[in-house]
PyMOL commands that place a pseudoatom at each C-alpha (Angstrom):
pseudoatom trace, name=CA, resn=UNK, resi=1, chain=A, elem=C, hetatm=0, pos=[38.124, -7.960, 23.852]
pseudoatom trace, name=CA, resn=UNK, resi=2, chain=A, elem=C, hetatm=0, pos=[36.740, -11.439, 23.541]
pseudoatom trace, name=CA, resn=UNK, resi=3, chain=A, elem=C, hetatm=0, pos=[37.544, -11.912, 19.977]
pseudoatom trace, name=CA, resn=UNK, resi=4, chain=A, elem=C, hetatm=0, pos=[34.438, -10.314, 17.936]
pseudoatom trace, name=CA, resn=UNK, resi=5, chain=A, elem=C, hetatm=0, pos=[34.847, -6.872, 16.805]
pseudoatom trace, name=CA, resn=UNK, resi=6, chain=A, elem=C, hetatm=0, pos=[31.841, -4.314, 17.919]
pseudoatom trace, name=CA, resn=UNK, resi=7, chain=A, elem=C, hetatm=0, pos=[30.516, -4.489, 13.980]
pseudoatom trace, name=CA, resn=UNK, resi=8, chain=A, elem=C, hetatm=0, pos=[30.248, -8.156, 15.111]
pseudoatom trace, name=CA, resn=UNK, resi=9, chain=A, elem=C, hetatm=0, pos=[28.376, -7.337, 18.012]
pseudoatom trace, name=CA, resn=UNK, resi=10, chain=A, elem=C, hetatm=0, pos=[26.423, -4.733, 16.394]
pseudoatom trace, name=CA, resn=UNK, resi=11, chain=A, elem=C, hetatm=0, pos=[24.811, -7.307, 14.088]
pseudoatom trace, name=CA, resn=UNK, resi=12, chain=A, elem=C, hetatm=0, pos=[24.370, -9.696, 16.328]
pseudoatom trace, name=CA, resn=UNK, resi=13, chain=A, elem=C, hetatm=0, pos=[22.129, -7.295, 18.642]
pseudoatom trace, name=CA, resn=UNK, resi=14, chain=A, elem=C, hetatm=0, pos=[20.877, -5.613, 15.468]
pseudoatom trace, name=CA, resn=UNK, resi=15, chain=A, elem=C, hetatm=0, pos=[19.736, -9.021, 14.007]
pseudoatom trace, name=CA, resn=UNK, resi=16, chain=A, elem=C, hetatm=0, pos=[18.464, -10.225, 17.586]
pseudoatom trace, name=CA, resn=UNK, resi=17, chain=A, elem=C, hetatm=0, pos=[16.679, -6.920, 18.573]
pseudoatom trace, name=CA, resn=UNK, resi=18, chain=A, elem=C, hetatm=0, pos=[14.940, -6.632, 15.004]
pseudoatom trace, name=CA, resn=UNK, resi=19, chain=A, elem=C, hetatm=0, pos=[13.453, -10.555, 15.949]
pseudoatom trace, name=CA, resn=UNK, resi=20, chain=A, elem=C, hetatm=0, pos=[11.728, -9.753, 18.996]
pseudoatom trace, name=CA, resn=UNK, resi=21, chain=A, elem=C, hetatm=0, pos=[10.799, -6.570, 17.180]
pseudoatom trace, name=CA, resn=UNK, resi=22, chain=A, elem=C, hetatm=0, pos=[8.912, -8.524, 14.648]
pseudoatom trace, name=CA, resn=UNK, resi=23, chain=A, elem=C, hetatm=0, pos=[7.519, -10.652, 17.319]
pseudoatom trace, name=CA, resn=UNK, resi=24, chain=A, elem=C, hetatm=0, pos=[6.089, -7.624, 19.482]
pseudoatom trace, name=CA, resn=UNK, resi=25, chain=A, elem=C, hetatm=0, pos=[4.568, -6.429, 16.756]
pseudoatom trace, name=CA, resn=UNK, resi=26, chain=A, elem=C, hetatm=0, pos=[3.140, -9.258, 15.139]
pseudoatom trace, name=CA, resn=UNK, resi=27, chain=A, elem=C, hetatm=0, pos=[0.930, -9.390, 18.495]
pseudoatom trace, name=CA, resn=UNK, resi=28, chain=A, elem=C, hetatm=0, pos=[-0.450, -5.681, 17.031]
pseudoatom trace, name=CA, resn=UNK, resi=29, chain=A, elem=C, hetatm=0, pos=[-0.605, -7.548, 13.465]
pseudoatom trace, name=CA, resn=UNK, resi=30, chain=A, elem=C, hetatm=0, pos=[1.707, -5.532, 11.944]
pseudoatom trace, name=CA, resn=UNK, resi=31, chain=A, elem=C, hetatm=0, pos=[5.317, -6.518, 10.044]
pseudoatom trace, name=CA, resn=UNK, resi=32, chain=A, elem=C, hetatm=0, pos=[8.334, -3.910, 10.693]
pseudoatom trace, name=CA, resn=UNK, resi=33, chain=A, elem=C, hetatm=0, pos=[8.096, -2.253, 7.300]
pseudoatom trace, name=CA, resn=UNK, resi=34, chain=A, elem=C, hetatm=0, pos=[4.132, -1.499, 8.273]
pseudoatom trace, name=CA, resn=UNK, resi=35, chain=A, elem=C, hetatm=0, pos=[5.031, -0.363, 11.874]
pseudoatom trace, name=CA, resn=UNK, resi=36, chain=A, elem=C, hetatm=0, pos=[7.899, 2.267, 9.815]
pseudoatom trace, name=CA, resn=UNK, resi=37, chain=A, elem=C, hetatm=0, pos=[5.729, 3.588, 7.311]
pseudoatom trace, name=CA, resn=UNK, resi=38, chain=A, elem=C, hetatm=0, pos=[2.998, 4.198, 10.235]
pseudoatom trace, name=CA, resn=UNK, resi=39, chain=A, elem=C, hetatm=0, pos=[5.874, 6.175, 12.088]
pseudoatom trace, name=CA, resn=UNK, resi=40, chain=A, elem=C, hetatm=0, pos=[6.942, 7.962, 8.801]
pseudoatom trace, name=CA, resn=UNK, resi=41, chain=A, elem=C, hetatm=0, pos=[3.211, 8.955, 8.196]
pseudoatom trace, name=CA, resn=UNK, resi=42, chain=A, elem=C, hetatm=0, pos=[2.466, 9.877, 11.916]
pseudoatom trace, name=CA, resn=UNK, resi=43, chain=A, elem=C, hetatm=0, pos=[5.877, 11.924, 11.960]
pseudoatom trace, name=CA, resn=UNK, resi=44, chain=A, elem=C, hetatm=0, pos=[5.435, 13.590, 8.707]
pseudoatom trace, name=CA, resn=UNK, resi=45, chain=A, elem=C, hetatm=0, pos=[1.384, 14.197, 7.353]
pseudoatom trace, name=CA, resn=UNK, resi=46, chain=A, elem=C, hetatm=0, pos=[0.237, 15.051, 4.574]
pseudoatom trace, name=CA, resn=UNK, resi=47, chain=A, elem=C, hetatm=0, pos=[3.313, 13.569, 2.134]
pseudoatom trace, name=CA, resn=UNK, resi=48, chain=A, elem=C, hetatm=0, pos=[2.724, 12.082, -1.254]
pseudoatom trace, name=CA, resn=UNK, resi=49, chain=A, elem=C, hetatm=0, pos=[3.408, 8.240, -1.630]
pseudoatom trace, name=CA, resn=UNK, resi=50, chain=A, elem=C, hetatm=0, pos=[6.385, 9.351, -4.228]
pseudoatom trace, name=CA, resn=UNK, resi=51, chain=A, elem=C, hetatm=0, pos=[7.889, 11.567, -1.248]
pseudoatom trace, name=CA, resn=UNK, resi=52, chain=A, elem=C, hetatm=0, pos=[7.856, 8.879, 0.995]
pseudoatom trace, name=CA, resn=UNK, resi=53, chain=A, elem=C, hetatm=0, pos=[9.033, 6.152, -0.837]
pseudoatom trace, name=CA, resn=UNK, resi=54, chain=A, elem=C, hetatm=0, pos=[12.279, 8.450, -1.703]
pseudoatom trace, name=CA, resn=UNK, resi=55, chain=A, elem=C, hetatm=0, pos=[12.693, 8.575, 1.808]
pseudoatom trace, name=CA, resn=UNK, resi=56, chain=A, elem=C, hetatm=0, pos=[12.734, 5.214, 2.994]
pseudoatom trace, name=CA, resn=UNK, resi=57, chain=A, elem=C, hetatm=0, pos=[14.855, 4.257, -0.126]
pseudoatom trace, name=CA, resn=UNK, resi=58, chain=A, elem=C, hetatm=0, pos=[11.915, 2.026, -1.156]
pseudoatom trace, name=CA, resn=UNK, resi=59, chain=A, elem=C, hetatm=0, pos=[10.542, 1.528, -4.666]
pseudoatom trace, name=CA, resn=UNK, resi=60, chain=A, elem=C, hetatm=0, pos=[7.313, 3.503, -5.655]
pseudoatom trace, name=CA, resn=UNK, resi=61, chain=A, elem=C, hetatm=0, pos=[5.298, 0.308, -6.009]
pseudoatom trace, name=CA, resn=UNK, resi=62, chain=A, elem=C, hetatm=0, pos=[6.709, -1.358, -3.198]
pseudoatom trace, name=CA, resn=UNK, resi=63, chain=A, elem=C, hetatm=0, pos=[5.163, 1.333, -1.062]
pseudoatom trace, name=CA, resn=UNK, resi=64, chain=A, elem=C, hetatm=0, pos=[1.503, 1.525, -2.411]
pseudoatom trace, name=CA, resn=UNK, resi=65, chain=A, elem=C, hetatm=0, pos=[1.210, -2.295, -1.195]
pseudoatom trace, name=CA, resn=UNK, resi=66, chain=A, elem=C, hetatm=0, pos=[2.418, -0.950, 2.193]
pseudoatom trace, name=CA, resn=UNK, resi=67, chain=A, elem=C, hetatm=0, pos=[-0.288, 1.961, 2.196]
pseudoatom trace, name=CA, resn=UNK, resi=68, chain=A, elem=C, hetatm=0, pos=[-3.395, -0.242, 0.534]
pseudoatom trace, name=CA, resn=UNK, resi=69, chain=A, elem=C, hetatm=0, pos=[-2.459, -2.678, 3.154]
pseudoatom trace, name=CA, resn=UNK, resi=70, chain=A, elem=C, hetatm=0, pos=[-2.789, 0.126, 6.190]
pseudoatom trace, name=CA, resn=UNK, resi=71, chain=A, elem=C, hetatm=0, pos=[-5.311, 1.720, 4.072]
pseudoatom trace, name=CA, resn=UNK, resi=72, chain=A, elem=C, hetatm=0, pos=[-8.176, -1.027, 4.265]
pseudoatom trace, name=CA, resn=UNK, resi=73, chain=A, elem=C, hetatm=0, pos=[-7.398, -1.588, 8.051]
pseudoatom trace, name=CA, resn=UNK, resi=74, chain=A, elem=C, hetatm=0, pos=[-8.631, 1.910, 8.382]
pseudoatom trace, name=CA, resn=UNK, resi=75, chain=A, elem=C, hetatm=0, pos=[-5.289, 3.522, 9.989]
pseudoatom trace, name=CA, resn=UNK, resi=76, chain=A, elem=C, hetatm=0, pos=[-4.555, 5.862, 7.067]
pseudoatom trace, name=CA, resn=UNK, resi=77, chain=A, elem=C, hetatm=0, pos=[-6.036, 7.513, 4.209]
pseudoatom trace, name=CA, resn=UNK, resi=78, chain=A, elem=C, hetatm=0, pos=[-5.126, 8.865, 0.921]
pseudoatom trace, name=CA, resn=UNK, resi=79, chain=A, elem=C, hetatm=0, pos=[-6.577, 12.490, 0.066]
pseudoatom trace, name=CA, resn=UNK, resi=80, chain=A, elem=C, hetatm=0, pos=[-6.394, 14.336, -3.028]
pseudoatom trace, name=CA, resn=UNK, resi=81, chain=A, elem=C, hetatm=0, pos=[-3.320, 17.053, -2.752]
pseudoatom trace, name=CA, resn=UNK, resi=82, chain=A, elem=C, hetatm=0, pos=[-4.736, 20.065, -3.488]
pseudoatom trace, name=CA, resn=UNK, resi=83, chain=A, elem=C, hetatm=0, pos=[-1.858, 21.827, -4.758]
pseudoatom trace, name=CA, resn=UNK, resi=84, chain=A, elem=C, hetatm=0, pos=[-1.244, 18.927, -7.297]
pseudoatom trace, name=CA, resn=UNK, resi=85, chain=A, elem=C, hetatm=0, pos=[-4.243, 16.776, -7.729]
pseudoatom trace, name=CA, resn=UNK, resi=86, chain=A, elem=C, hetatm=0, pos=[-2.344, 14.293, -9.627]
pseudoatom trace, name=CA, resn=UNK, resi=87, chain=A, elem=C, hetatm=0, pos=[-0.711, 13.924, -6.157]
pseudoatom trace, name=CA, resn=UNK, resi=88, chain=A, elem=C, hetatm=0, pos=[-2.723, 11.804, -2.982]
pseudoatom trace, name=CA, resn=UNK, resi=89, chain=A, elem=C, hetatm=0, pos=[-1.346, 12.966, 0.619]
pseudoatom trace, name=CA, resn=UNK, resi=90, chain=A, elem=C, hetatm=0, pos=[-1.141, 10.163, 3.196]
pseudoatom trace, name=CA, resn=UNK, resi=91, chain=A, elem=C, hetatm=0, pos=[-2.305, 10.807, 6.768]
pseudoatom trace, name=CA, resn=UNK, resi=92, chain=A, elem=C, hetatm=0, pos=[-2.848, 8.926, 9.749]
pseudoatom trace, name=CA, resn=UNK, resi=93, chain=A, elem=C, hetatm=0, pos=[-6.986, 8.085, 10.338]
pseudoatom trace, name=CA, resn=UNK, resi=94, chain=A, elem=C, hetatm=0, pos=[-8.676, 8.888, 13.784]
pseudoatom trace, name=CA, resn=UNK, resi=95, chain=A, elem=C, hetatm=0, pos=[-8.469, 5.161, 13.989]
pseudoatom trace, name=CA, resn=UNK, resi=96, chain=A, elem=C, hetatm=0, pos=[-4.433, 5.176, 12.852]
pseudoatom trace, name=CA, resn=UNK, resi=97, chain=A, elem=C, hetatm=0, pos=[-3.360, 7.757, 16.076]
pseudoatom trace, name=CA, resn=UNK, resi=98, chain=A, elem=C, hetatm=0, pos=[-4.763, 5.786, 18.268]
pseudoatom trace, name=CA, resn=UNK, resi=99, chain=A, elem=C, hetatm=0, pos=[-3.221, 2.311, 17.367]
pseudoatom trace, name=CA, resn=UNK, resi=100, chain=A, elem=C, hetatm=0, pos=[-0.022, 4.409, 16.985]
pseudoatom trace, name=CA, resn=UNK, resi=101, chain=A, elem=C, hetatm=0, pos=[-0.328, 4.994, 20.889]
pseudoatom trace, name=CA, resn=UNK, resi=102, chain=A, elem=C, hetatm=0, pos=[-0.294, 1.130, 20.720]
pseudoatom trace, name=CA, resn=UNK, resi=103, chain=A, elem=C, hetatm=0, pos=[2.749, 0.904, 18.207]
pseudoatom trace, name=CA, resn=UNK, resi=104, chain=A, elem=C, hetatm=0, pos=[4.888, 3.333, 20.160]
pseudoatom trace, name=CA, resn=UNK, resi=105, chain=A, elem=C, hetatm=0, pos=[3.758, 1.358, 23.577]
pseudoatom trace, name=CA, resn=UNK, resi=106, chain=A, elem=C, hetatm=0, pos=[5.061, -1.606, 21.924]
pseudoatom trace, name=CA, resn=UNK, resi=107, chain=A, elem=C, hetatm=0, pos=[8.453, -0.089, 20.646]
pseudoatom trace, name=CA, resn=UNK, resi=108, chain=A, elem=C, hetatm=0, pos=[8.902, 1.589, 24.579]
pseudoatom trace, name=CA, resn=UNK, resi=109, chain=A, elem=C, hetatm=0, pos=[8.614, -1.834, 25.971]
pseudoatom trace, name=CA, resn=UNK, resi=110, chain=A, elem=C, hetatm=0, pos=[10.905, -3.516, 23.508]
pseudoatom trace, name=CA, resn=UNK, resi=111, chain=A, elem=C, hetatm=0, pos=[13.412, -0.444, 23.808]
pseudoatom trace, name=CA, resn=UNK, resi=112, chain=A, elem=C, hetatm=0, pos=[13.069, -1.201, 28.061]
pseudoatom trace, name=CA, resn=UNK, resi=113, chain=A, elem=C, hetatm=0, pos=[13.628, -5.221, 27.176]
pseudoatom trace, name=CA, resn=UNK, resi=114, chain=A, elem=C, hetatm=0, pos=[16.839, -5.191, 25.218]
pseudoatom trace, name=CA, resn=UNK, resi=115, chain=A, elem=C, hetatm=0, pos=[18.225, -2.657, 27.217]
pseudoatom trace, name=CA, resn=UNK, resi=116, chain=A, elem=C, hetatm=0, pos=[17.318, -4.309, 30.578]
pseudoatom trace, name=CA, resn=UNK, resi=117, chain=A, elem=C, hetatm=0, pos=[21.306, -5.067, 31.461]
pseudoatom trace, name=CA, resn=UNK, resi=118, chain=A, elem=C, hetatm=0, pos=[21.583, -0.816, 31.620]
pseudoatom trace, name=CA, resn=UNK, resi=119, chain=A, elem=C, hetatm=0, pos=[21.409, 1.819, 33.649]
pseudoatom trace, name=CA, resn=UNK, resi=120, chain=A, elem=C, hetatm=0, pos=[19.988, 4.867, 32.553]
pseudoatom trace, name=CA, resn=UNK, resi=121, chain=A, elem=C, hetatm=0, pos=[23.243, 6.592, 32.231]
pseudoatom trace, name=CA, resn=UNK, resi=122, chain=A, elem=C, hetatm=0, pos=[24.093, 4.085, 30.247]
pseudoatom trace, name=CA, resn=UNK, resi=123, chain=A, elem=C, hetatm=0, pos=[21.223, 3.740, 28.169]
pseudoatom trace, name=CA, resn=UNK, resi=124, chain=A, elem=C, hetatm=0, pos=[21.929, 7.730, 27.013]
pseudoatom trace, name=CA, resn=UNK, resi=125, chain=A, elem=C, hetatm=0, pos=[25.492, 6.730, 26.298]
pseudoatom trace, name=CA, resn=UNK, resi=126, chain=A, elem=C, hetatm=0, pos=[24.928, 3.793, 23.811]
pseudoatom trace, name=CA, resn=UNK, resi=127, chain=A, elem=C, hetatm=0, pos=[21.878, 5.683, 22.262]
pseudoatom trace, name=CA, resn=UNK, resi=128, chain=A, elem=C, hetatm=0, pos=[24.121, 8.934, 21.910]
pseudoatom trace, name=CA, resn=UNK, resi=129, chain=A, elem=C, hetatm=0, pos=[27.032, 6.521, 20.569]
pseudoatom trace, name=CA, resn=UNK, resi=130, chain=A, elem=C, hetatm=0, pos=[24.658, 4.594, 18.051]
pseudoatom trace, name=CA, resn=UNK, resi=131, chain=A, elem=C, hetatm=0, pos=[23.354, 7.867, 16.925]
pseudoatom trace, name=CA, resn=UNK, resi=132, chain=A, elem=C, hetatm=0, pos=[26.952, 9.032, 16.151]
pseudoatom trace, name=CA, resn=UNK, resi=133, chain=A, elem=C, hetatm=0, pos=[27.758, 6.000, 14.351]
pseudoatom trace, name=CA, resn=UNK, resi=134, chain=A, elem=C, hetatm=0, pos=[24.152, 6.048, 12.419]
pseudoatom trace, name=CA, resn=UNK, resi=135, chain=A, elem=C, hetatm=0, pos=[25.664, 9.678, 11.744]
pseudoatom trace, name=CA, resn=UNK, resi=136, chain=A, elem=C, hetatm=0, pos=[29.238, 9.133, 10.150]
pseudoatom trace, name=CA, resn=UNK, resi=137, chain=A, elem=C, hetatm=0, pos=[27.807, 6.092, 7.857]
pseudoatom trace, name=CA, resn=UNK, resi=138, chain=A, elem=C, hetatm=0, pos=[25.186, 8.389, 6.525]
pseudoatom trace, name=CA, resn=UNK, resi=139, chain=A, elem=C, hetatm=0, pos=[22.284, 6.311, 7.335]
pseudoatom trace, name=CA, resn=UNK, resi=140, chain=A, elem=C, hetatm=0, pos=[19.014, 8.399, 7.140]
pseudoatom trace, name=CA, resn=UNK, resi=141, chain=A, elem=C, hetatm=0, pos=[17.490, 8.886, 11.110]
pseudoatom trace, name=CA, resn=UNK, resi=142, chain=A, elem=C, hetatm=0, pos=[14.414, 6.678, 11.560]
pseudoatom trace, name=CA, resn=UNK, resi=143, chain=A, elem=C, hetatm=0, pos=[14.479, 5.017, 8.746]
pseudoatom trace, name=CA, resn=UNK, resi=144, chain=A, elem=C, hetatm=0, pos=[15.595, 1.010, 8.655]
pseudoatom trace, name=CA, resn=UNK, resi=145, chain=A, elem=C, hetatm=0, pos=[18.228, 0.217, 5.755]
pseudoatom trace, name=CA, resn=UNK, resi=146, chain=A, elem=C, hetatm=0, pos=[15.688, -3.055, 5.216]
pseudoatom trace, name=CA, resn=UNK, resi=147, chain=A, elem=C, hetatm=0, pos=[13.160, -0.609, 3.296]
pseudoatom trace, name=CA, resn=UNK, resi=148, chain=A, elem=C, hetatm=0, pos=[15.887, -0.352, 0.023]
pseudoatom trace, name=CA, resn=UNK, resi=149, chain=A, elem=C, hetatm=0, pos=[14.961, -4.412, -0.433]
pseudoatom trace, name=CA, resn=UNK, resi=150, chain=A, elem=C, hetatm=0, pos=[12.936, -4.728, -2.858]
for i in range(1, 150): cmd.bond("trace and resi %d" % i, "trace and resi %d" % (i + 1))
show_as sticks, trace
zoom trace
C-alpha cells in the first residue's frame, strides 16, 4: 500500500467522479439531484412525490422544488392518482424519455471516462466489488447518500 487506506481512495474517486459528473451534466442543464430524481421517475412511474421522497431519504418539500423544477421544463408531469386523489403520480413526459436517452448517454460516457485505466474484466470486478460494499453498509441501490441533505 502507498499509505491511504481504500476508504481514502474511495472518497477521493467518489468526490472526483461526482465533479465531472456535475460538469457532464451541467452541459444537459441539469444538477445531480435533477439527473437522480429523472432516473427514479423513469425507473419507477407512476409514484407519489411522498413515495419518492422516502426513497431518496429526502425531505417532502425538498422534493416538490426538484419536480416543479423538471415539471416546467416539460420532462415530467404530475397526474391525479386515481386510487387516492389526494395523491399526484409523477411520470416521465414524451419530452422527459427522450432527454433521458440524453441523461443516460451522458452517464455511459462518464462511466467509460473514469474507468478508462480498465479492462473490461476489470471494470465487472470493481463494479461487482462496489456493489458488495454499497451492500454490507446498507446504502439504498441507485440512490446517492447526497439526497438526505437538506
Amino acid at each position: 500500500m502507498n499509505g491511504f487506506g481504500s476508504a481514502f481512495l474511495l472518497a477521493q474517486v467518489g468526490a472526483h467522479a461526482a465533479q465531472r459528473f456535475t460538469e457532464r451534466i451541467g452541459e444537459l442543464d441539469l444538477t445531480p439531484p435533477q439527473a437522480g430524481l429523472l432516473r427514479l421517475v423513469a425507473a419507477r412511474p407512476g409514484q407519489s412525490q411522498q413515495a419518492i421522497a422516502a426513497q431518496l431519504g429526502t425531505p417532502a418539500t425538498r422534493l416538490v422544488a426538484l419536480v416543479d423544477g423538471l415539471e416546467k421544463r416539460g420532462l415530467i408531469e404530475r397526474r391525479r392518482n386515481p386510487d387516492d386523489r389526494r395523491l399526484y403520480a409523477v411520470e416521465l413526459t414524451e419530452d422527459g424519455r427522450a432527454f433521458m436517452g440524453r441523461v443516460a448517454q451522458a452517464a455511459a460516457a462518464h462511466d467509460r471516462a473514469l474507468t478508462a485505466a480498465l479492462s473490461d474484466g476489470e471494470r465487472a470486478t470493481l463494479h461487482a466489488l462496489l456493489t458488495k460494499i454499497a451492500t454490507d453498509q446498507g446504502l439504498t441501490p441507485g440512490v446517492h447518500p447526497g439526497y438526505a441533505k437538506p
